[in-house]
C-alpha positions in Angstrom: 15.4 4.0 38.2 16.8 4.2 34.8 14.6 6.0 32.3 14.3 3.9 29.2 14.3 6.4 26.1 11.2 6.7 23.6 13.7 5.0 20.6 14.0 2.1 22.4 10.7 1.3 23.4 9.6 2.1 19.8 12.5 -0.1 18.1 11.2 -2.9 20.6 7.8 -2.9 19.6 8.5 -2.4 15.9 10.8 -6.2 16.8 8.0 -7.7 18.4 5.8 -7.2 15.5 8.2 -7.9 12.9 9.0 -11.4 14.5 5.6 -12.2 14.9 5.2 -11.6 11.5 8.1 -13.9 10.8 6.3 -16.8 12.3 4.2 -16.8 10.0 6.1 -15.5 6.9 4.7 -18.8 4.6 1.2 -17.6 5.5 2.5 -13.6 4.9 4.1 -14.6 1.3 0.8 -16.5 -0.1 -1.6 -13.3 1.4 0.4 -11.0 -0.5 1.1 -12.9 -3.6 -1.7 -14.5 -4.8 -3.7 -11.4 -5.9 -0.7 -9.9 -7.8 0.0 -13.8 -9.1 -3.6 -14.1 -10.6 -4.0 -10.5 -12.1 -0.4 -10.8 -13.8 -1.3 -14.7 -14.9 -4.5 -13.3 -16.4 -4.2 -9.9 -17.6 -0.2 -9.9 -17.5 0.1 -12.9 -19.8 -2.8 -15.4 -20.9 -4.9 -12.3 -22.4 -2.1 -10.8 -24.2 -0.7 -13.9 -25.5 -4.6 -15.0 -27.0 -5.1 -11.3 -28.3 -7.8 -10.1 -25.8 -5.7 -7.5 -24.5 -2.5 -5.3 -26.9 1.0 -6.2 -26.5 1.5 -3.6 -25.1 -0.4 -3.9 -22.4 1.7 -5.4 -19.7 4.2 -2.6 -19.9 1.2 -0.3 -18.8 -0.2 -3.2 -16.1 3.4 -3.5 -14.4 3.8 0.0 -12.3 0.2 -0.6 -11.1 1.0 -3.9 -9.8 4.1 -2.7 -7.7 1.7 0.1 -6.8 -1.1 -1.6 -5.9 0.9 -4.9 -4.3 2.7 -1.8 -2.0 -0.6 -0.3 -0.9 -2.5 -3.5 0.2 0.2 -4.8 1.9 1.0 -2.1 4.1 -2.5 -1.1 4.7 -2.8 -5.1 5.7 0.3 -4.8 7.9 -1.1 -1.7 9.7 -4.9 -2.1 10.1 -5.2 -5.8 10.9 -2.7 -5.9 13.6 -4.0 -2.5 15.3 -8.1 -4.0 14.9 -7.2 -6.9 16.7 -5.2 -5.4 19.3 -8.0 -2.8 20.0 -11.0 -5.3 19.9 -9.7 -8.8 20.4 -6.4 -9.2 22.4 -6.5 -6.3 23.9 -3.0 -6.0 23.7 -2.9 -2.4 23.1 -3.9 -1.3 26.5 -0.6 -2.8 27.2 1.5 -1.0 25.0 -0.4 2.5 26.2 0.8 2.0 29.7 4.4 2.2 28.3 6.3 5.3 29.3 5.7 6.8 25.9 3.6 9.3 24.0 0.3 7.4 22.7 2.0 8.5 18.8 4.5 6.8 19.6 2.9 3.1 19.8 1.1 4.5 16.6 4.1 5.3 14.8 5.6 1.2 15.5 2.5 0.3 14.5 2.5 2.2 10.8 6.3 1.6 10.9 5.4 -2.3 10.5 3.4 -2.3 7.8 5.7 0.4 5.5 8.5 -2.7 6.3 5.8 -4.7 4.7 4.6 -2.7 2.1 8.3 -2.7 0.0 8.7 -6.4 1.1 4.8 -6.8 -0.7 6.6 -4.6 -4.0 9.4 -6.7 -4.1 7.3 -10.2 -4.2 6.0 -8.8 -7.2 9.1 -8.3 -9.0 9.9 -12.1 -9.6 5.8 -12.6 -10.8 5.9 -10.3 -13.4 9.5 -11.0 -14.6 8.1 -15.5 -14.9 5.1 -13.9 -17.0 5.5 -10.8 -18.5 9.9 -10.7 -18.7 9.5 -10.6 -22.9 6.6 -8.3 -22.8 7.5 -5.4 -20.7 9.1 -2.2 -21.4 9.9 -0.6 -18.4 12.8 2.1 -18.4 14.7 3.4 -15.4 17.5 5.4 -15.3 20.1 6.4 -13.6 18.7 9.8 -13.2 15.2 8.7 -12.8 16.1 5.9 -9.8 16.2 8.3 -7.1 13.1 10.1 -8.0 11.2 6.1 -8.5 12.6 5.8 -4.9 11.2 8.6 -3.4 7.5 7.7 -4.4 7.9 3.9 -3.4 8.5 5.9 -0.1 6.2 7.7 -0.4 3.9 4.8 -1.2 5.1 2.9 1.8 4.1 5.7 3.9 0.9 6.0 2.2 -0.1 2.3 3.0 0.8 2.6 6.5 -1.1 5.9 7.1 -4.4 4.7 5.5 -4.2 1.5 7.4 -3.9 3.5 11.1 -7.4 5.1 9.6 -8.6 1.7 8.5 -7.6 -0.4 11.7 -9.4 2.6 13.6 -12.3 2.4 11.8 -12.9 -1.4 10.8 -13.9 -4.4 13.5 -12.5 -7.6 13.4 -15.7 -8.9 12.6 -15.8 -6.6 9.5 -12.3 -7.6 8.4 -13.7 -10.7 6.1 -15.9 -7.1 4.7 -13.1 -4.8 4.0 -11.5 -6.8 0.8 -15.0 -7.2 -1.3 -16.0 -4.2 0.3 -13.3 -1.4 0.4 -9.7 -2.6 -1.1 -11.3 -4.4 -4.5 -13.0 -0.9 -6.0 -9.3 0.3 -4.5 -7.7 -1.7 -7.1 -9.9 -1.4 -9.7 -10.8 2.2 -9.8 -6.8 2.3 -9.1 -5.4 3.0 -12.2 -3.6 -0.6 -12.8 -5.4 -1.7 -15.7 -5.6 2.2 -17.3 -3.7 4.9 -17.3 -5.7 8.4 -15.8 -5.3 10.1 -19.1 -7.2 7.3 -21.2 -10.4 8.0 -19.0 -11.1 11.5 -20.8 -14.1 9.7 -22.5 -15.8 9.3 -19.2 -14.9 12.7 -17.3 -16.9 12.2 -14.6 -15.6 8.8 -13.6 -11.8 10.5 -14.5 -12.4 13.0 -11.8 -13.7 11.0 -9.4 -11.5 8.6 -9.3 -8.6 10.9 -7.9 -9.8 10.2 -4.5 -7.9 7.3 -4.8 -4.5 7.4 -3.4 -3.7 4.0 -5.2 -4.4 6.5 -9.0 -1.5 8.7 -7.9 0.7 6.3 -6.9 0.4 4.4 -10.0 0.3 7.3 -11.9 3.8 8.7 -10.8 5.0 5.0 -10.8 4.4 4.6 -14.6 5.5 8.6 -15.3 9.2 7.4 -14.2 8.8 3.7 -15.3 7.4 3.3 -18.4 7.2 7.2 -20.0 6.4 6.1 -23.4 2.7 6.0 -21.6 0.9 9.0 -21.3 0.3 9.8 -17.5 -1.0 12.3 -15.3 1.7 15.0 -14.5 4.5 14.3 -12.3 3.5 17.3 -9.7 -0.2 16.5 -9.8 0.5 13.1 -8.7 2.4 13.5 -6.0 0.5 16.5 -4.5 -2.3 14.0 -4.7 0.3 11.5 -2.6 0.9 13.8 0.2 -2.5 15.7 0.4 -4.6 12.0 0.6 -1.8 10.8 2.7 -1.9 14.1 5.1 -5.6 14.1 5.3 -5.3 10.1 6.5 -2.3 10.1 8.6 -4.7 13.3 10.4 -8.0 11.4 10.5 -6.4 8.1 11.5 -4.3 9.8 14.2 -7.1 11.7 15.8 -9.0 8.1 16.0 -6.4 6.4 17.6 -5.7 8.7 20.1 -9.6 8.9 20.9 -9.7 5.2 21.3 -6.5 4.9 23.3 -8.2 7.7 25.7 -11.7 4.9 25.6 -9.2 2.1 26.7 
């Protein structure tokens, strides 16, 4: 009997997953869209243009929203699936019976939703350019755009690794819980609407705060994007990317492999 290699049983999951997805790709575009589309309607452009908020402001707004848009896609992509198919289809007891390593069904899994987190940053990109095109001041380089494409990597991988912990951890009866209830103080404590620096007037929240994957990612987004804007250090920001993204990817891992061992 012909051994069928780990590669190819991973690319074929990854497939089936991705197609899926493509069913329902109408569905796919509004879920990840309409929270960018209101914050960058709002804050991006009707609140500038009336005074509320400085010109200025969408420049600093913009690398949060491809930050943010990134992170809750791909921890959508990852945990949602992976919730469903441990509680209510039950279709990862299939997969586990393949004639891989349980990491490796893990791995398709996460690989899914980093596809989806840059396709989430991308859907962004035509937003903000309808709203705020005349009002941003964004500046990449050609020395800068390899570094801006290692953290949306980085970013990617990010997503997918906190949704493994997140799909381990949430129920599908909890899902309707985990916006209100974990990704909104994930956005808003996020650094998208400030920069980490302008939060030395309340230290404590400044400090705090850093738990939050979604304020280094942001952070080293606007360093490369928009540097006119003063933002946490280059190094501290990613150190805060891997670390965060290390501690989940070990957390989420151990719980997956202790529920596959349950199933």
């Amino acid at each position: 009997m012909k051994k069928i290699s780990s590669f190819k049983v991973f690319t074929t999951m990854v497939k089936r997953d991705l197609v899926i997805q493509l069913r329902d790709k109408w569905e796919f575009i509004f879920r990840v869209a309409m929270l960018p589309f209101v914050l960058i309607l709002v804050y991006g452009y009707i609140l500038p243009k009336i005074g509320v908020l400085d010109a200025s402001f969408p420049s600093q707004m913009f690398p949060g929203m491809v930050g943010m848009s990134m992170l809750l896609t791909g921890i959508h992509g990852t945990a949602v699936p992976l919730t469903m198919d441990f509680n209510n289809s039950r279709e990862i007891e299939d997969r586990l019976q393949a004639p891989v390593k349980t990491g490796v069904v893990a791995l398709a899994k996460m690989t899914v939703g980093f596809i989806e987190s840059f396709i989430g940053g991308l859907i962004v990109l035509p937003i903000s350019l309808i709203f705020m095109a005349d009002q941003i001041n964004v500046t990449i380089t050609l020395s800068n755009v390899l570094p801006l494409i290692g953290v949306l990597v980085l970013t990617a991988i990010t997503s997918a690794c906190l949704g493994l912990l997140v799909g381990t951890i949430v129920k599908p009866r909890q899902i309707a819980a985990m916006f209100p209830g974990f990704l909104m103080p994930v956005v808003f404590t996020g650094a998208i609407f400030f920069s980490w620096e302008s939060l030395s007037n309340v230290p404590v929240f400044q400090w705090l705060v850093l738990i939050n994957p979604l304020v280094h990612i942001n952070e080293a987004l606007r360093f490369f994007m928009t540097p006119q804007i003063l933002s946490l250090d280059i190094w501290y920001s990613l150190l805060g990317i891997v670390v965060l993204t290390v501690l989940m990817l070990f957390f989420g891992s151990r719980r997956f492999v202790s529920m596959s061992k349950n199933k």
